[in-house]
C-alpha positions in Angstrom: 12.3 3.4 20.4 13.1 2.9 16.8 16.3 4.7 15.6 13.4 6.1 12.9 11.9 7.2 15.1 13.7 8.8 17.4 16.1 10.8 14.3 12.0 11.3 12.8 13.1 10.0 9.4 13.5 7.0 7.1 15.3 6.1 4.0 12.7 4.8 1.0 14.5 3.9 -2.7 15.3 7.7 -3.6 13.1 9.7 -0.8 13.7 10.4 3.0 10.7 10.9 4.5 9.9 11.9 7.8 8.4 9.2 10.2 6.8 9.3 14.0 4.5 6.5 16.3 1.8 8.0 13.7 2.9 6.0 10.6 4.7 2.5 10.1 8.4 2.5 9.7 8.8 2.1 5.5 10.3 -1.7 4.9 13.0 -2.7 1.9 9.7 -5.6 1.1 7.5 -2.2 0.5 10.3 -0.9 -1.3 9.7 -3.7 -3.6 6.2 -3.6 -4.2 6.7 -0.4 -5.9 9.3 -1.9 -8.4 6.6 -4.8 -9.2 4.0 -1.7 -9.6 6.4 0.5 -12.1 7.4 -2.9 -13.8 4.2 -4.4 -14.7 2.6 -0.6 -15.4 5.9 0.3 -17.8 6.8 3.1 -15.6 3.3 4.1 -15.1 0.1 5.8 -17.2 -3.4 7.2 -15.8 -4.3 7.1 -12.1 -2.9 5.1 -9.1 -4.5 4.6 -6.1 -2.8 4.0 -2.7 -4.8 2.2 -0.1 -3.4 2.7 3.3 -0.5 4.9 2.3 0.6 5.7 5.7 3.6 8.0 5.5 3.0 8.6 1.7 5.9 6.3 1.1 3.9 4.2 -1.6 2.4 7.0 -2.9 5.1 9.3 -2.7 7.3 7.0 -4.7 5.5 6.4 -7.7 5.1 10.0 -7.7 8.7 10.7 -8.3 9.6 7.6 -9.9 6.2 7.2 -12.3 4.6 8.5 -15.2 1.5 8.8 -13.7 -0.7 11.3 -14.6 -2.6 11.3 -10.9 -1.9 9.6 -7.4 -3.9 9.5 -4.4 -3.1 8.5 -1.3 -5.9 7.4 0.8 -5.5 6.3 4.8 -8.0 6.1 7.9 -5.9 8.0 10.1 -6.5 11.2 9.5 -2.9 11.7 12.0 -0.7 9.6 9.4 -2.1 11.6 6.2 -0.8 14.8 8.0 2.7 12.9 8.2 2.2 12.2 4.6 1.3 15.9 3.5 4.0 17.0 5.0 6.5 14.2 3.0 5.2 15.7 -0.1 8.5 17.8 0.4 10.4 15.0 -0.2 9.8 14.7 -4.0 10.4 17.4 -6.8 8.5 20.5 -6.9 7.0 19.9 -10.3 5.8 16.0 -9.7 3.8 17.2 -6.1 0.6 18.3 -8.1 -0.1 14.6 -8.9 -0.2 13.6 -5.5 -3.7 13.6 -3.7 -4.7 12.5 -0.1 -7.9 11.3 1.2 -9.2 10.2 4.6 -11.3 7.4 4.9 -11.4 3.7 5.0 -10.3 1.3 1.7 -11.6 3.2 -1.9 -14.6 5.3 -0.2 -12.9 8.5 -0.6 -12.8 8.3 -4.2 -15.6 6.3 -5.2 -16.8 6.8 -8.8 -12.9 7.4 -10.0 -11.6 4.5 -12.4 -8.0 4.1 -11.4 -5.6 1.9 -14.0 -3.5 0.8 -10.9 -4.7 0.1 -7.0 -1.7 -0.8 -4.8 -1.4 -1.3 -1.0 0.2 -2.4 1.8 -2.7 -3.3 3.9 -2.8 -4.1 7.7 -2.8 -8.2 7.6 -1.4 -9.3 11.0 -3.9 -11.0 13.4 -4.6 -9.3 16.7 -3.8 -13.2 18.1 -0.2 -12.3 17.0 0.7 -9.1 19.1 2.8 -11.5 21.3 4.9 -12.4 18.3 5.9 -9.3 17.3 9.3 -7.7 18.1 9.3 -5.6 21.1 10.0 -2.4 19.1 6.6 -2.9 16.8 4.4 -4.0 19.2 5.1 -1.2 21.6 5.6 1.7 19.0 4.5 0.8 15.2 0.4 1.9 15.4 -1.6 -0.8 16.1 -4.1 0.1 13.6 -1.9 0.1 10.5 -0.7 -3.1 11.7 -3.6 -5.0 12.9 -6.9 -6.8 10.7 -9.6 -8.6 11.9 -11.0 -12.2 10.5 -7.3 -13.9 11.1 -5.5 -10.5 9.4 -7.6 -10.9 6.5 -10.6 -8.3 6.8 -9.1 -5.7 5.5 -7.8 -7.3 2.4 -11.0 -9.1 2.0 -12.2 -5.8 2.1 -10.2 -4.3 -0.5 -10.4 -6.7 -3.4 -14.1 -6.3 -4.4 -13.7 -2.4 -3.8 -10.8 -2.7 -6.1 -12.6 -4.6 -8.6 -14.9 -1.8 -8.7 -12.3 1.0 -9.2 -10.5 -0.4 -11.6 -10.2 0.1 -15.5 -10.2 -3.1 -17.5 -7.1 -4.6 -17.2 -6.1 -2.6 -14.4 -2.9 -3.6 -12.1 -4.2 -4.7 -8.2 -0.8 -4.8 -6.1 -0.8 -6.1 -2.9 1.9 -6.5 0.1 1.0 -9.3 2.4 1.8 -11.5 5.2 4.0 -14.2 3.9 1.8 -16.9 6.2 -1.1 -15.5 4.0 -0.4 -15.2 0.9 -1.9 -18.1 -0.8 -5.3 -17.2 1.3 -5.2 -13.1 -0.2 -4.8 -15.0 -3.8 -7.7 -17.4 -3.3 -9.7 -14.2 -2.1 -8.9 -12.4 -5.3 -9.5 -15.4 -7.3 -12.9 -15.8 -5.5 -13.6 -12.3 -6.7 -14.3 -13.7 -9.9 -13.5 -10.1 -11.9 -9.9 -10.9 -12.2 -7.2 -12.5 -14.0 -3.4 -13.6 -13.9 -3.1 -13.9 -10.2 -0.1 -14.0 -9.0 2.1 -14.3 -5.8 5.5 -13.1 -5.7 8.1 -13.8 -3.8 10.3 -10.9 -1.5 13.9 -11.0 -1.1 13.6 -13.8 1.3 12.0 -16.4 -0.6 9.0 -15.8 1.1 5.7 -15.1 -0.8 4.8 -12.0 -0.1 3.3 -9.7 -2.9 -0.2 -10.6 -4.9 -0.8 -9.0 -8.4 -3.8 -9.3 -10.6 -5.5 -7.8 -13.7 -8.8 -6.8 -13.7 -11.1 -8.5 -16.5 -12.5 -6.7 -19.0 -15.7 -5.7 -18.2 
């Protein structure tokens, strides 16, 4: 079992949240997909969205951290968003009215809502790949956060258009992704066709492993 979760928490920049087989572990290359987020937003302004938010770490992050006037934290699992309810006593009092959760799959939940930032750390590792995976993931991390269809790539695929939709003009997409498929999550955003300065970034690694884009004026 993870040492996370077998104390039930996990360190995440300022926040310790609390963690079980219901939600992914937080990781230090999350960790820095909210720094790109607060960097290219200036700290933050209007509505954020948070596709997959898991634990609320995302979510709960720019909360605390941000200026943002709203953010919503949207998941499948209707199990991890009751994890992520319950971390929403992890930030201060007065910043936990911005935070919102939905269940239900990509942007559904809140369709018709222009949001000026989308970020997420979507499921992007093939089901071909379980075998790669380190014991500790495979038999514990949920298979559903981790997992995506179409080579790892449907639910990113997925996202982008939705995205596109939900977004203000010039509006920040954010995206963790698999380091092996970065360059193919860029190509999908630039195939989108309503963006522009696409972007991959690299983690702490050297690997690429974050994709950021601005939605065109419409």
């Amino acid at each position: 079992m993870p040492i996370q979760y077998a104390i039930g928490r996990s360190a995440f920049r300022h926040l310790v949240l609390a963690v079980d087989r219901r939600v992914l572990i937080p990781r230090p290359e999350t960790e820095m997909l909210v720094d790109l987020v607060l960097a290219a937003q200036r700290g933050g302004a209007g509505r954020v969205a948070d596709v997959g938010t898991g634990s609320g770490a995302i979510a709960l992050a720019l909360a605390a951290e941000g200026a943002f006037e709203e953010v919503h934290g949207i998941d499948l699992s209707g199990d991890a968003l009751t994890v992520a309810r319950g971390n929403l006593a992890a930030i201060p009092e007065d910043r936990r009215g911005r935070v919102r959760f939905h269940e239900g799959a990509l942007l559904a939940p809140v369709r018709g809502t222009l949001f000026d930032t989308v970020v997420s750390n979507p499921p992007y590792i093939s089901p071909a790949e379980l075998a790669e995976l380190p014991d500790a993931v495979r038999r514990w991390e949920p298979h559903q956060a981790l997992f995506a269809d179409d080579d790892g790539m449907a639910v990113i695929r997925g996202l982008v258009p939705e995205a596109a939709m939900a977004l203000t003009p010039g509006g920040l997409l954010a995206m963790e992704v698999d380091s092996r498929r970065a360059e193919l999550a860029a190509a999908a955003v630039r195939g989108d066709g309503r963006f522009t300065a696409v972007e991959t970034r690299l983690d702490l690694t050297g690997r690429p492993r974050f994709v950021v884009a601005r939605r065109q004026e419409r």
